[in-house]
N, C-alpha and C positions, 0 to 999 in steps of 0.2 A: 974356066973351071967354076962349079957350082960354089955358095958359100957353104955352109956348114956348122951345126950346133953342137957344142961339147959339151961333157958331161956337167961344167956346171953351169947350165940352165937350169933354172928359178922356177920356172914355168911361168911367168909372170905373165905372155900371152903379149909383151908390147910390139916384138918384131910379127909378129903374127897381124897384125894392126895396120903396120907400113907395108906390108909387101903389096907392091903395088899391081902382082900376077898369082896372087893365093897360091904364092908356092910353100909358103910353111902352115906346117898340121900341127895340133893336139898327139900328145903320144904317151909315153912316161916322160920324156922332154918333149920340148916342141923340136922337129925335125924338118928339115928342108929338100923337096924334090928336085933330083939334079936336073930332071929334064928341063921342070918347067920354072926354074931361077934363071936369071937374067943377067945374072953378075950386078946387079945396078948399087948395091952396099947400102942401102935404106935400113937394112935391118940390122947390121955391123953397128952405124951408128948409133942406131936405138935400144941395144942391150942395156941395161945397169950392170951387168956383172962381168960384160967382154965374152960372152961363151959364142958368139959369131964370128968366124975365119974365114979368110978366102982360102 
């Protein structure tokens, strides 16, 4: 199962950085495409504010 951005995203742009398959965009938050995430949690770890779940 894809990760996932909740609503509180910062927009701060850091997991957007790590992904290591440009699966997350620019949006009113940054948002993650289920296709093409990987499960690999690079971005989980890289929040400040925790709004990344599996």
């Amino acid at each position: 199962m894809a990760y996932k951005i909740t609503d509180t995203c910062i927009a701060c742009g850091a997991c957007e950085a790590d992904c290591p398959v440009g699966a997350i965009s620019e949006g009113d938050i940054y948002v993650i495409d289920p296709d093409t995430c990987i499960d690999c949690g690079a971005c989980e770890s890289t929040c400040p504010t925790g709004a990344i779940e599996a």
